[in-house]
Phi, psi and omega in degrees: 000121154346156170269103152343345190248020131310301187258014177318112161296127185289101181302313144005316202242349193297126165258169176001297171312290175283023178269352176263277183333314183295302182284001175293272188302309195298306165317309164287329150333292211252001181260359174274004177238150222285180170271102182098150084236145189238104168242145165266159193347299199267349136313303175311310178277342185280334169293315190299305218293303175320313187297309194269023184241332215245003171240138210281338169304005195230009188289333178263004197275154143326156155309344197252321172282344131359279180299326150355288183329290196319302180268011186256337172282328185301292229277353171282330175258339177208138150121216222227052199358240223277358167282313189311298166323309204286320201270322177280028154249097192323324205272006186231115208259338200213134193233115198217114168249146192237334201200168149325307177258002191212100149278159176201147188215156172270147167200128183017055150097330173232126176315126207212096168298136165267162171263337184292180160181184214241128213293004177184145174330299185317301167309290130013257206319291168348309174258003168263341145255014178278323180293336201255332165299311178324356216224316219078037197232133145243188191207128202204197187278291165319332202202061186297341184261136170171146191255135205214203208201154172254195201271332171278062166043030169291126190274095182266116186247118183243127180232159197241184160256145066264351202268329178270140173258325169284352174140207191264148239216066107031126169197152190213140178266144065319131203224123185337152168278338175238100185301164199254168218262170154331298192304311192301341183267354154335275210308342176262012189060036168284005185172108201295150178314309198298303202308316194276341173283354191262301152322306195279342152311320198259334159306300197271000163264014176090023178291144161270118210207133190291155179217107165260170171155207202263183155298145196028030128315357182105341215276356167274340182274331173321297203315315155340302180304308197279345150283334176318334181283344158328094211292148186262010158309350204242174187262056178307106162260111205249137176247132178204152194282298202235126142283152210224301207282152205212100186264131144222038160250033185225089200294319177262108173227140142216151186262115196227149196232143171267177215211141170262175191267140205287190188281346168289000184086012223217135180089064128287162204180104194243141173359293210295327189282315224278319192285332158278334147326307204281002190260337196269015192239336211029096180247143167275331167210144163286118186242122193230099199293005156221158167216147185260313187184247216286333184288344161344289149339304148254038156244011183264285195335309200290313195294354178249014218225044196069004182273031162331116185108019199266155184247156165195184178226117164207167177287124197199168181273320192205195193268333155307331164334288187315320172299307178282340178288347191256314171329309196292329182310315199283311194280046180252312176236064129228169180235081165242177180270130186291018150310299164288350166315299190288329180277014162266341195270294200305280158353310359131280223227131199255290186224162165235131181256109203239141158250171189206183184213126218260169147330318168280342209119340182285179185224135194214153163280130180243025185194195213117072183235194183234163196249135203275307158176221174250110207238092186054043165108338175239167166272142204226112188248156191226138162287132172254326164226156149216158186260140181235144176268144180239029193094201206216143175226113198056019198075022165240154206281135197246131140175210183199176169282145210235112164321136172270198182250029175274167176203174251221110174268317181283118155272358183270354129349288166326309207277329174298303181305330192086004160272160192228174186241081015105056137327033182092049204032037137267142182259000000 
């Protein structure tokens, strides 16, 4: 079979006709195979293609929508149906379904209701437990929610009903087949060269650093980005609910995924045990790509407990924000006084790095700053960057990250690596 991602129908744009010439053919298709009959691809496109050449509604379309045709009644018989075309077309970052019949998909940055769905609920649950048993996940009445992966690391999240009221409701995150490196977030102005020379200093001496922001923001392709600067002598255990991230520069990696609880309620394997697992792995750095809630905690424990150089992500408005959102994770499964809180934090965590996903679409780092330490009661942080906006040029938004008149006060990281830092011609 051809690669789908040739032939994306623009659904948006399908008018009527061919969505009947489609469902015409797809019925016959399937009302010409035997019951059990085994056909493999190219049988399977070679039955498609005589059936739609052989109906007369379709005797007046183009070769490309022909070909369209074709593969889009294939991916109805194999593959992920009215999904399939959306999940092979690169150019398409967020794929969200509410309903059966109510697709909605991101393309550069803008939102596109589609015309196409999927010929019956029942088809939708389906292919939503072909995905998620590919994982080992199940997702049910009982256990309507759960986050699972395609097989190109695309991040899929399904919640069912009773909890969806239109019905069962999909969004799949996708991420590039090759990530993209540092240089590339230059070159698209998420982050100016000085910034990013500043980050792979402080990544090969072993700071540890938060990476915060919105929902589509950027912060697993950063993280990404910013591993790549790992030396690759050291030992990366990456913690994740669904893996995502695609470190490949780093040869002794191991990838560890939590696991839900079966239908018995039983067998869960949750952030936090994966994250005390891995200090018994000898890791040189912890990588945990989101925290959420109670493991906060025992991911400050670990950054504090010699695992230097360790990385995460979490949800937050800016990077004070960020401080209070990891306070509310730890006292969520702990009962400590928020003092020892902060001074785990303060301890903890060298830098945050906040992203943001601007109005035009685009995704920019708007912060950098470091956490200075623990001070009359707070955590006390100095901007190292900030992004300043300068207008909008051609509907994209024009500025850039702007150095402060802070320079990196804890050095002794640095000073252990034997590296030095270069900061706005400060050293």
């Amino acid at each position: 079979m051809t690669n789908g991602s040739d032939t994306v129908l623009s659904a948006a744009r399908q008018p009527d006709e061919l969505e009947a010439v489609y469902l015409l053919v797809r019925q016959r298709v399937r009302d010409s195979l035997e019951w059990g009959e085994p056909l493999i691809d190219e049988a399977l496109t070679e039955r498609i293609e005589q059936t739609l050449f052989a109906c007369e509604e379709a005797r007046h379309f183009t070769s490309d929508t022909l070909y369209q045709l074709v593969s889009r009644v294939f991916y109805a018989f194999r593959g992920l149906d009215a999904l399939q075309p959306l999940v092979d077309d690169p150019e398409i970052t967020e794929i969200m379904i509410n309903s059966h019949h109510e697709l909605f998909i991101e393309r550069s940055g803008c939102m596109e209701k589609l015309t196409l769905g999927f010929e019956s609920r029942d088809k939708l649950e389906d292919i939503i437990q072909a995905i998620v048993s590919q994982v080992n996940r199940v997702v049910n009445e009982s256990s309507p929610i759960v986050d699972a992966r395609l097989p190109d690391g695309s991040r899929v999240h399904v919640v069912l009903p009773p909890i969806a009221l239109k019905g069962p409701t999909v969004t799949i995150r996708k991420f590039p087949a090759q990530p993209l490196t540092m240089e590339d977030l230059v070159d698209i102005g998420a982050i100016n060269g000085e910034a990013a020379l500043l980050l792979q200093t402080l990544v090969q001496a072993k700071y540890n650093i938060f990476i915060s922001g919105g929902t589509g923001s950027g912060k697993t392709t950063f993280l990404n980005a910013l591993s790549q600067y790992i030396p690759d002598d050291e030992r990366v255990i990456t913690i994740e609910d669904a893996a995502e991230l695609q470190i490949r520069t780093v040869p002794n990696l191991v990838s560890l995924e939590t696991r839900n609880a079966n239908s018995e309620g039983k067998g869960a394997i949750t952030i936090r045990e994966l994250i005390r697992a891995s200090l018994r792995m000898r890791p040189n750095r912890i990588v945990v790509g989101e925290v959420r809630g109670a493991e906060a905690l025992d991911m400050l424990q670990a950054m504090n407990t010699g695992h230097d150089g360790s990385l995460s992500t979490g949800h937050s408005n800016g990077t004070k924000d960020m401080l209070s959102r990891l306070e509310t994770m730890v006292l969520s499964g702990a009962h400590l006084p928020i003092v020892v809180v902060r001074q785990q934090i303060a301890s903890a965590l060298d830098i945050i790095v906040h992203l943001a996903r601007m109005r035009d679409g685009t995704r920019k780092v708007m912060e950098i700053a470091e956490v200075l330490g623990f001070e009359e009661g707070d955590v006390v942080l100095a901007s190292l960057y900030r992004f300043e906006e300068q207008g909008e040029q051609d509907g994209e938004i024009a500025g850039t990250l702007v150095a402060s008149e802070h320079a990196i006060r804890h050095r002794h990281k640095l000073q252990m690596a034997g590296l030095a830092i270069h900061q706005d011609g400060k050293e």
